[in-house]
ZADO-847417 format. One record per residue (C-alpha): residue in three letters; x negated, y negated, z. Coordinates in steps of 0.5 Angstrom, whole numbers. Each point is the difference from the previous one (the first is absolute). Last residue first. Layout:
<gudrens>
ALA, X, Y, Z
...
</gudrens>
This chain:
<gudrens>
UNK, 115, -100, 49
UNK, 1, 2, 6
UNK, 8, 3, -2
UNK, -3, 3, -6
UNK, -5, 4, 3
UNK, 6, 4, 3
UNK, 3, 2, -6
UNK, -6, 2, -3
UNK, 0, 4, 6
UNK, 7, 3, -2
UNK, -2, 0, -6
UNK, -6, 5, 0
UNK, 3, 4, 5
UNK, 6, 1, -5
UNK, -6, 3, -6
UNK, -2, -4, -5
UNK, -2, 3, -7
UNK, 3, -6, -2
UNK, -4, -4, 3
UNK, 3, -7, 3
UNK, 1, -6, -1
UNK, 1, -6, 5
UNK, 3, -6, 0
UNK, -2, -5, 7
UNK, 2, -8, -2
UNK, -4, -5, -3
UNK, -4, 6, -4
UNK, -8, -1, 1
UNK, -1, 9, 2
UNK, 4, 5, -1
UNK, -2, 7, 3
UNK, 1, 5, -5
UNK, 0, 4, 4
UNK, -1, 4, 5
UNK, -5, 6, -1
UNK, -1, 5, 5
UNK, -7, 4, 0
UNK, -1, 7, -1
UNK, -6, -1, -4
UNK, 2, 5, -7
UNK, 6, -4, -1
UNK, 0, -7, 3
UNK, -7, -2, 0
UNK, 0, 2, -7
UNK, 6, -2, -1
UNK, -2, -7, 3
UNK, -7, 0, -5
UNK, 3, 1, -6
UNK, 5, -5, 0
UNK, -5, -5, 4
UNK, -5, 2, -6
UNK, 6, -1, -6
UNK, 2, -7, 3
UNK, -6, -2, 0
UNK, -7, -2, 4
UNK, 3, 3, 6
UNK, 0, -4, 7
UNK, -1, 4, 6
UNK, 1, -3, 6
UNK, -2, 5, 6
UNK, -8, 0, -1
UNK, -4, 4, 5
UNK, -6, 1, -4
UNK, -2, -6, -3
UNK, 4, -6, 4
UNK, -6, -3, 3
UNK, -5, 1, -4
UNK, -7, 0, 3
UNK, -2, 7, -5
UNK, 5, 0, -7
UNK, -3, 6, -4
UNK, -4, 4, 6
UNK, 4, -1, 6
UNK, 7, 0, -4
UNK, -1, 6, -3
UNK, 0, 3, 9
UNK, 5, -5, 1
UNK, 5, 3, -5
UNK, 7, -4, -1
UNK, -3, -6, -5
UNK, -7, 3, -2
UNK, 4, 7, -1
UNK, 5, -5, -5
UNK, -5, -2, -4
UNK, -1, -9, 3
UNK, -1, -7, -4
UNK, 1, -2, 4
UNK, 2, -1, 8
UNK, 4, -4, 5
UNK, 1, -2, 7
UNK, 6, -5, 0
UNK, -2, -8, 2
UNK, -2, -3, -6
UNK, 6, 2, -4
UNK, 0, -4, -5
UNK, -7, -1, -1
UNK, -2, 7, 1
UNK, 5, 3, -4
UNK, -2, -5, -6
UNK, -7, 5, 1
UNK, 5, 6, -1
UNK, 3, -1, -5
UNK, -7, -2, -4
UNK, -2, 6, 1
UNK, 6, 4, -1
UNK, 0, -3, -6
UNK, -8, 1, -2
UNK, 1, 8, 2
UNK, 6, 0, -7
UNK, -5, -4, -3
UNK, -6, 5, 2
UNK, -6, 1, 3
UNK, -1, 5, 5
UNK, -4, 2, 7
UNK, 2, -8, 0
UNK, 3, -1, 7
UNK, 3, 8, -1
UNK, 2, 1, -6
UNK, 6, 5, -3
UNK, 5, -7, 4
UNK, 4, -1, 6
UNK, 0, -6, 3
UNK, 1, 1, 8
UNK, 3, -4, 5
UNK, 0, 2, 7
UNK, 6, -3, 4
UNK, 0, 0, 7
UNK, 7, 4, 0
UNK, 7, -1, 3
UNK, 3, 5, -6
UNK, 5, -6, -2
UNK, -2, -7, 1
UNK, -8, 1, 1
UNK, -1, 5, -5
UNK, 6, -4, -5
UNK, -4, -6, 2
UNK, -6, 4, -4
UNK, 4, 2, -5
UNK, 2, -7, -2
UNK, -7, -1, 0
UNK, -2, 5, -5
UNK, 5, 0, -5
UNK, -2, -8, 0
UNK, -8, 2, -3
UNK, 3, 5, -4
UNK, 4, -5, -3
UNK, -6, -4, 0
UNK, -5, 5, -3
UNK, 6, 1, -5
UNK, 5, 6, 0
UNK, 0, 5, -4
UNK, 8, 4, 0
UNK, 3, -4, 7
UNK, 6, 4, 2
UNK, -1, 5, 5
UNK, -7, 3, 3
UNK, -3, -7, 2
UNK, -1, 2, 5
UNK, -2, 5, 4
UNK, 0, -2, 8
UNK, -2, 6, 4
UNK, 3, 4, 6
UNK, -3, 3, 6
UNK, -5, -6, 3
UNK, -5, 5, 0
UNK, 1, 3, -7
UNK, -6, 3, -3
UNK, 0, 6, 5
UNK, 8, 2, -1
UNK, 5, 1, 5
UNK, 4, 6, 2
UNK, 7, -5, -1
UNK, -2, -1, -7
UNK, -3, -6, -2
UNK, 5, -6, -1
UNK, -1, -4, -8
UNK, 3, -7, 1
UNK, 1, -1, -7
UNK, 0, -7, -4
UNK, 2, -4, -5
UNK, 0, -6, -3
UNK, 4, -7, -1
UNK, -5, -5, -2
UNK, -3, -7, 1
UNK, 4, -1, 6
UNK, 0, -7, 3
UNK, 9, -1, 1
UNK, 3, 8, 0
UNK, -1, 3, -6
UNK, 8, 1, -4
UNK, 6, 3, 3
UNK, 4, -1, -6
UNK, -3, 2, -7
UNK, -7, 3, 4
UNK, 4, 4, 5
UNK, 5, 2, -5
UNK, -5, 3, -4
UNK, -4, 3, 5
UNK, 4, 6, 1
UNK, 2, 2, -7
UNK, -7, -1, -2
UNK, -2, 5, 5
UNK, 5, 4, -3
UNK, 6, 3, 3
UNK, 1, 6, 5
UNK, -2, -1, 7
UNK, -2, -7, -3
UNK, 3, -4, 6
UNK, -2, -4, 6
UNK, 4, -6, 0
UNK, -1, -7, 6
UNK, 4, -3, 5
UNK, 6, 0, -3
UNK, 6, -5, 0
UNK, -4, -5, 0
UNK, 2, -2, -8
UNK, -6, 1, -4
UNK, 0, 7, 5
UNK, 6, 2, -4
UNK, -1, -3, -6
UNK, -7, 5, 0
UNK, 5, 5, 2
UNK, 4, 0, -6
UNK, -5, 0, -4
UNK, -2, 7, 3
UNK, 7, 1, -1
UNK, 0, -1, -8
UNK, 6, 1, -3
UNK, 4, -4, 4
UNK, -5, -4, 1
UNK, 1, -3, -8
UNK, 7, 1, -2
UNK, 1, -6, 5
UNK, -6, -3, -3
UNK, 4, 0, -6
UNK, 7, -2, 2
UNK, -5, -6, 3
UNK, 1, -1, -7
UNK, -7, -1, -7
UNK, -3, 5, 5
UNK, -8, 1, -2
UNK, 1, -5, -5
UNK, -1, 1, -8
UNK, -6, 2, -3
UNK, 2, 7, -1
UNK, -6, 5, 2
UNK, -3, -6, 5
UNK, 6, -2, 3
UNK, 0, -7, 2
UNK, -2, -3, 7
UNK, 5, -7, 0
UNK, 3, 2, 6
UNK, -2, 6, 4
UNK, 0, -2, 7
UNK, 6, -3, -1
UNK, 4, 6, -3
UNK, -3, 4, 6
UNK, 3, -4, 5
UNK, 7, 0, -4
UNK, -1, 7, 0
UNK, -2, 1, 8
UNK, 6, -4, 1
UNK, 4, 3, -4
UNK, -2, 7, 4
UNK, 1, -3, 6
UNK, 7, 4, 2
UNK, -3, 7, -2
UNK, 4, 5, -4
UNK, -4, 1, -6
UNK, -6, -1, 4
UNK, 2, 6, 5
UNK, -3, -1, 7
UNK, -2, 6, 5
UNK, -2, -4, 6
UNK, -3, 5, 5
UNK, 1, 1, 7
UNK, 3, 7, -1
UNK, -3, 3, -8
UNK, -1, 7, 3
UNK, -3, 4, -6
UNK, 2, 8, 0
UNK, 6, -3, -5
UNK, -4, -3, -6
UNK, 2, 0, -6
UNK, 8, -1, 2
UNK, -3, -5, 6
UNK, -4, -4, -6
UNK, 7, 1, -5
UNK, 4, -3, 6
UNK, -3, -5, 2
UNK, -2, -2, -8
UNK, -7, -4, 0
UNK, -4, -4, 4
UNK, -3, 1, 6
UNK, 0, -7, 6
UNK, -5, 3, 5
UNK, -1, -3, 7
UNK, -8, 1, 1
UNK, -4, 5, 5
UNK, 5, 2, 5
UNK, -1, 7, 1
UNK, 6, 2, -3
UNK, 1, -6, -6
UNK, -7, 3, -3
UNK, 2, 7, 0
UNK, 7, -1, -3
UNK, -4, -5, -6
UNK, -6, 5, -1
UNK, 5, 5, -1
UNK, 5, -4, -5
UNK, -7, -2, -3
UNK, -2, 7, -1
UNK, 6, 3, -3
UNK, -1, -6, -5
UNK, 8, -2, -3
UNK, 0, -6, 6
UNK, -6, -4, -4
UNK, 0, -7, 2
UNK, -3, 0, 7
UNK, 1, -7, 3
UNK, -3, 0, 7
UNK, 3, -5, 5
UNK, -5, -2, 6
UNK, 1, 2, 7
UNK, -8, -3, 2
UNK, -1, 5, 6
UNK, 1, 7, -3
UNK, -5, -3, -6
UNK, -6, 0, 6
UNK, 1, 6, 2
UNK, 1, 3, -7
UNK, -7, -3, -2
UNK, -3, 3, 6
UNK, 1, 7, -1
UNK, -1, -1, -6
UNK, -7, -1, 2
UNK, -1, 5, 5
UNK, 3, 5, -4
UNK, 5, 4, 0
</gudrens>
């Protein structure tokens, strides 16, 4: 195991948080479950049928985690009359109508959707925090956080991340043995300063999560004016509000990605810069680039991708690829509980 994981874990095992997994009929997930009950990681609540998970699942041993039914679940008016209060007044933009016209109807509502089920849980305190997405969409993840979890008090924007961790025999672009790519999950085309926002968020997520001295690189084709570009004048403009409200972090852009990570590029396209050749915040300039870019990271540079990574929700929700592999969730797991 890395470094970094390693620690990530060891502070997670002192917290003793609660986490919600929603999607009990993902063979991955009641892996991840029974292996982050075992060392102690988090106590895990898993949703779904007990005994139709440990039909599908019998090499799994589930001792120390709750497996609990919504059908069956004493809470589950409460978390419907919650819901239902949460949603009043919010109409339906296909029908016109309502949302849930009866608490009936938001009864039907969170049954139908566990991960829903788990915001309500966390919206309740009965939970710390929900990784899911195993098996649904990010949209489907992200969805109730935003309707019933809401950003937490002065974020401008929930964004995402990913904590990319090197492979085991390193890598020479990487001294801190991992990156933070963001935003890689939610944002299409942000603005200067949604990126702007993106990067300090990423930036105490460095310091909070990953233990790093964040190094923030806005990421561009140009680097400090080779190109010229409204695309490059939006990260430009990002980064210089960056600056001011961020005084303190180390940052940088507009950068090339080999100006950002390698320190030979860096000398000759952005000398005296403090960041420029060993950045470890990447900030994307959109959604398809950190996209791209995490898979390439992923994919062809053996790195592990965990994520995305929440950011700017009231309480910890996070989503997960669904290309995700059980070590993937049980870390994210583990992130969630420090966030």
């Amino acid at each position: 195991m890395s470094k970094v994981l390693d620690e990530i874990f060891s502070k997670a095992k002192l917290l003793g948080k609660t986490i919600v997994l929603p999607e009990g009929e993902d063979k991955r997930v009641v892996e991840a479950a029974s292996i982050a009950a075992k060392k102690g990681i988090a106590k895990i609540v898993l949703l779904g049928n007990e005994a139709d998970i440990k039909s599908a699942n019998p090499d799994v041993d589930l001792t120390g985690v709750t497996v609990l039914d919504p059908v069956n679940d004493a809470n589950c008016d409460k978390y419907a009359e919650l819901l239902f209060k949460l949603r009043q007044g919010k109409i339906n933009k296909k029908t016109g109508l309502p949302e849930f016209a009866e608490v009936s109807d938001a009864k039907k509502a969170v049954l139908k959707d566990y991960t829903m089920y788990g915001a309500l849980m966390i919206k309740s305190g009965d939970v710390y925090g929900m990784v899911s997405g195993a098996c649904h969409s990010t949209a489907n993840t992200l969805r109730p956080g935003l309707q019933v979890i809401k950003t937490k008090p002065g974020t401008k924007l929930v964004s995402c991340y990913f904590l990319m961790v090197a492979p085991e025999s390193g890598n020479k672009y990487c001294n801190d043995g991992c990156f933070i790519f963001a935003d890689c999950g939610l944002n299409q085309n942000p603005t200067s300063e949604e990126l702007a926002y993106i990067a300090q968020s990423s930036a105490e997520s460095a310091i909070n999560i990953a233990g790093l001295d964040p190094k923030v690189a806005f990421l561009s084709h140009s680097s400090k004016g080779s190109a010229k570009h409204a695309d490059i004048d939006k990260v430009v403009a990002a980064f210089n509000l960056f600056k001011e409200i961020a005084p303190d972090v180390k940052a940088e852009g507009e950068l090339q990605l080999d100006s950002a990570i390698v320190p030979e590029v860096a000398a000759s396209k952005a000398p005296g810069s403090l960041v420029a050749g060993q950045a470890n915040v990447l900030i994307f300039p959109d959604l398809d680039a950190g996209n791209i870019g995490y898979k390439l990271v992923e994919r062809l540079g053996g790195f592990q991708a965990i994520g995305p990574i929440c950011q700017g929700f009231d309480k910890p929700i996070n989503d997960l690829s669904r290309g995700c592999h059980t070590e993937d969730i049980v870390a994210t797991i583990a992130i969630t509980c420090l966030q």
